[in-house]
N, C-alpha and C positions, 0 to 999 in steps of 0.2 A: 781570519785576519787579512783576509785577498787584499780588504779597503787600505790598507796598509802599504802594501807591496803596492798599489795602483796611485797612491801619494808620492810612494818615494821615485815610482817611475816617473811620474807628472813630474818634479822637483827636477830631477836630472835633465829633461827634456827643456824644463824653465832655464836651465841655468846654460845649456848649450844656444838656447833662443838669445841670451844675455849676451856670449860672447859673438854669435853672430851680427845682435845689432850691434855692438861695441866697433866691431871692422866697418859694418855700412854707412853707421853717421863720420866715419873716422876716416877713410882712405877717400880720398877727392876725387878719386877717377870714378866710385860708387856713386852713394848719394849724400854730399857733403850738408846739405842742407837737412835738418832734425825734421822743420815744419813739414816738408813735401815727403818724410819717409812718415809722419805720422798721418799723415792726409792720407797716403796708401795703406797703411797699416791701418784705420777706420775703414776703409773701404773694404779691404781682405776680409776682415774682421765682420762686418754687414753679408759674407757671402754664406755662415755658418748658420743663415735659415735651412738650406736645403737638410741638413738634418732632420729636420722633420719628414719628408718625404722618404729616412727611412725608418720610420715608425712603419707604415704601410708595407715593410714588409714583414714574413710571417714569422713571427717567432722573438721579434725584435724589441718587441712590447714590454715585454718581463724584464726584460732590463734598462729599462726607465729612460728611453729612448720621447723626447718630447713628440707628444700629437696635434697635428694639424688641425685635429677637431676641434682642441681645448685652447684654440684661437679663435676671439672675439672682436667687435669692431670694439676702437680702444674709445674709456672715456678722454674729454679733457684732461683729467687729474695724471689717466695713464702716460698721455701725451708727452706731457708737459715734463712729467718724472722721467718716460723716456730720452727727451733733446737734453736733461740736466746731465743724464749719465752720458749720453756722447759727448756732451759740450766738456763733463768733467775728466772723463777719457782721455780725451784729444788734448788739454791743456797740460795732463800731466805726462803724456806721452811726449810731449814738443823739451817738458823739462827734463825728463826723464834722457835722452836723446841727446839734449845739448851737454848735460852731464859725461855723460857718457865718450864725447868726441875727446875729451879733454882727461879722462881719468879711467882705468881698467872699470869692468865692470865688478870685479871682486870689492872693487873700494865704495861702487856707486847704490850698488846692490842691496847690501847688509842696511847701510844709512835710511835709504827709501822706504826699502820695508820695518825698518824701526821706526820711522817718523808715521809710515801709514798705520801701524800696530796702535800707537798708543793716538794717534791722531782717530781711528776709528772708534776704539772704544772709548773715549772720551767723548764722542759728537752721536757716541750709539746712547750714549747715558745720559744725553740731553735731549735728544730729539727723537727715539726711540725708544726712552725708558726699560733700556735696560739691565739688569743691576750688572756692578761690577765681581769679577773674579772677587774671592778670597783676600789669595797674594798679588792683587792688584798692583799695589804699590812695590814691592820688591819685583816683578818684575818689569815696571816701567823702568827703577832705577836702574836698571842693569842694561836695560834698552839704552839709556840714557848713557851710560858710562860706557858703550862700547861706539854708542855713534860718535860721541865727543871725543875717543880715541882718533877713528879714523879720520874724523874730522882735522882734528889740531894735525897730527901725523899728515896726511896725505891729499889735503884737499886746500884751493887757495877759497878764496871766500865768494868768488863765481862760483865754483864747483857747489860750493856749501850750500850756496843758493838756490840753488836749482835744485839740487837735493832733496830741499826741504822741501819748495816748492814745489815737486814732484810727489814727495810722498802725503803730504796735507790735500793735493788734487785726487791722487790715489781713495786715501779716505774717502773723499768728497762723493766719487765714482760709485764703491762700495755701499754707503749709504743710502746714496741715492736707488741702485740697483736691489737693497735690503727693502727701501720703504717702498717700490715697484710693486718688489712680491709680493706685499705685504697686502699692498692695494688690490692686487688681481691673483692670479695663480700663477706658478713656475712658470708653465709654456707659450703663457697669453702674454709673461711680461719680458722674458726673452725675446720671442717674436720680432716684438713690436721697439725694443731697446737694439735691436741689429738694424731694422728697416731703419732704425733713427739716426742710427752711428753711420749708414749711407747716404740719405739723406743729407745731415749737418753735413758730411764729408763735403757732398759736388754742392753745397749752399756757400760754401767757399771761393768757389769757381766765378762767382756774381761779384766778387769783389775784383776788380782787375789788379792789384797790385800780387796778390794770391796767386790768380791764375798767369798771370807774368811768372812768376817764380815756378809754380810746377811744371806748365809746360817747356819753359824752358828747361828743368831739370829732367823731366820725362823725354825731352828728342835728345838727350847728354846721356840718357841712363844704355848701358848696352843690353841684348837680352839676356847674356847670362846671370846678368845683376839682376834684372825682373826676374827672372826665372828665380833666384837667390831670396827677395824678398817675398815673391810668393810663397816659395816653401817654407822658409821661415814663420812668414803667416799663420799657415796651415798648423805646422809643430806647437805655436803658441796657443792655437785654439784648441788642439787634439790635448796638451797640457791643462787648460782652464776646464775641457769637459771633463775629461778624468780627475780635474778634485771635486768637482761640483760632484760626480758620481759617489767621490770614494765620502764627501761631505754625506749622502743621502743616506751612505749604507753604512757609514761608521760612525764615530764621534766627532763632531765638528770640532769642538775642545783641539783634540790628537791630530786633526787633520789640518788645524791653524799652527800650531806647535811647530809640526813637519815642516813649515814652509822656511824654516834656519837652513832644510838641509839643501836648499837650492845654492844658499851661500858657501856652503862645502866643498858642496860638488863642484861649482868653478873652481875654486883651491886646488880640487884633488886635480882637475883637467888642467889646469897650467902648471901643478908639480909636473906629474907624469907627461904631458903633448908639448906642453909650452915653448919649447922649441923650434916647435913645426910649426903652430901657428904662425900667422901674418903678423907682422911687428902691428898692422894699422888694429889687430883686433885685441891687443893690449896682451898682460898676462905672461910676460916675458923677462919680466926679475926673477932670478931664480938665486941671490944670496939669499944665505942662512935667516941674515938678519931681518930682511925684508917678509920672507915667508913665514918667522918665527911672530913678527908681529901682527900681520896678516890672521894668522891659525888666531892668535889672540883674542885680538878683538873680534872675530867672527866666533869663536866659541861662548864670549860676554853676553855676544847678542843672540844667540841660538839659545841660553839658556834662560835670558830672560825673555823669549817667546816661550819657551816651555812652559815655566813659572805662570808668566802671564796667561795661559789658554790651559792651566791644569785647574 
C-alpha cells in the first residue's frame, strides 16, 4: 500500500502549494497580479523535462522514471492536444489565482475540485467514451451540496465565478492531457505538453499589453518572492509526479478519491499554525463556528469523491 502513503504525501504537499499561492496573489508587495504569477507558474511548470535526464541514471528505470528515448518528433494531432492543455492550464490557473486573492484557499479549494470532479467525468463520457462509475450520481449530488454550501456561506458571486470558471478549465486541462496519452504514449506526450506550456508561456510576451504587465511585475517582484515561487513550483510538481506515480502503481479509483484529503489538510494546518501564518495567506478564522462549517462542507465533498471514484 506504499501507492497510498505516496497519495497522501502528494495531497499534503498540494494543500501547503494552496496556501502558499493564497499569500502570493494576496499580499501586493508579492505578486498581486493572478495573470503574471500564472505566466510563471507555466514556465516553472515547462522546466519538469529535465526529468527525463534522470532516467539515464542507473537504477532509476524501475521506477518509472520517463525516457528520453520514448520521445518522438510530435505529430500535428500531438501538437495541437498539446497548446490545448497549456492554453487550458494557463486559463484555469489565472481563475484559479483571482479566486484565491479574495477568499482562503480552504473555501476555493474543495469548490474547484468539485466542479473539476464532475466537470471531468462528464466531458470523459462524451468525448472519451467512458462509462460512468456505479454511484455516479450520488456522488455528484454530494459534490453538488457541499459546493453550494460553500458557495452560498462564503463566496460573493465573483468569487463563485471564477471557481467555476477554474474548475470547468481544470477539466478541460485533464481531458485534454487524457486524450494526449491516448494519442501517443505517457513520455512522448508529457514531453511535448511541457515544451508547450513554455512555449504558449513567452507566446504571450508578443502581445505588448501582456508583456507591459509582467515586466512590469517582474522588476517589482523582490528575489526572495522569486525564490518563493520557484520553490513553490518545484513542490507542485514533485506533488503531480507522485500521484501520476502512485496513479501507475495503485488504483486510480483510490488515488482520485484521496484528492478530498488535500482539502483537510488545509483545515488541519490553519487549526493547528493558523496563527503564525501571514493574515495575506488566509486561514485565520479560528471561531468554533466558522471551523465547524468549514469541517462540514469539506467532509460532503470528500465523501462524495469517494463515492464518485469507488
Amino acid at each position: 500500500m506504499s501507492w497510498i502513503l505516496l497519495t497522501t504525501a502528494a495531497q499534503f504537499v498540494n494543500a501547503v502549494v494552496a496556501i502558499i499561492d493564497k499569500y502570493l496573489v494576496t499580499d501586493e508587495k508579492a505578486l498581486p497580479r493572478p495573470f503574471v504569477y500564472a505566466f510563471y507558474s507555466c514556465i516553472v511548470t515547462g522546466f519538469w523535462v529535465v526529468i527525463y535526464f534522470l532516467g539515464w541514471i542507473p537504477g532509476l528505470e524501475k521506477y518509472g522514471f520517463p525516457q528520453l528515448s520514448n520521445v518522438e518528433t510530435p505529430t500535428i494531432q500531438v501538437v495541437g492536444m498539446s497548446i490545448l492543455a497549456a492554453y487550458t492550464f494557463f486559463i484555469a490557473l489565472v481563475s484559479l489565482y483571482n479566486a484565491l486573492k479574495h477568499a482562503d484557499a480552504s473555501d476555493v479549494m474543495p469548490v474547484i475540485g468539485a466542479v473539476s470532479a464532475i466537470s471531468t467525468f462528464g466531458m470523459s463520457y462524451l468525448f472519451l467514451e467512458t462509462r460512468l462509475a456505479p454511484n455516479f450520481i450520488w456522488g455528484i449530488v454530494l459534490l453538488a451540496i457541499g459546493t453550494f454550501l460553500v458557495s452560498q456561506v462564503r463566496f460573493t458571486s465573483s468569487i463563485a465565478l471564477h471557481t467555476v470558471h477554474s474548475g470547468l478549465f481544470f477539466a478541460l486541462h485533464y481531458i485534454s492531457m487524457k486524450g494526449l496519452f491516448q494519442e501517443t504514449s505517457f513520455d512522448d506526450g508529457f514531453f511535448w505538453s511541457r515544451i508547450c506550456f513554455v512555449l504558449f508561456a513567452l507566446s504571450l510576451l508578443l502581445v505588448p499589453v501582456y508583456f507591459d504587465k509582467i515586466k512590469q511585475q517582474t522588476k517589482n517582484t523582490t528575489r526572495k518572492i522569486a525564490i518563493l515561487v520557484f520553490s513553490n513550483k518545484i513542490m507542485a510538481g514533485v506533488a503531480s509526479f507522485m500521484i501520476l506515480k502512485a496513479t501507475d502503481w495503485g488504483d486510480v479509483a483510490v488515488v482520485q478519491a484521496l484528492d478530498g484529503l488535500k482539502f483537510v489538510f488545509i483545515l488541519i494546518i490553519s487549526l493547528l499554525i493558523g496563527k503564525y501564518i501571514p493574515v495575506a495567506a488566509g486561514e485565520n478564522e479560528h471561531d468554533i463556528k466558522t471551523i465547524f462549517r468549514k469541517f462540514l462542507y469539506v467532509a460532503i465533498i470528500c465523501i462524495g469523491f469517494i463515492i464518485l471514484f469507488h
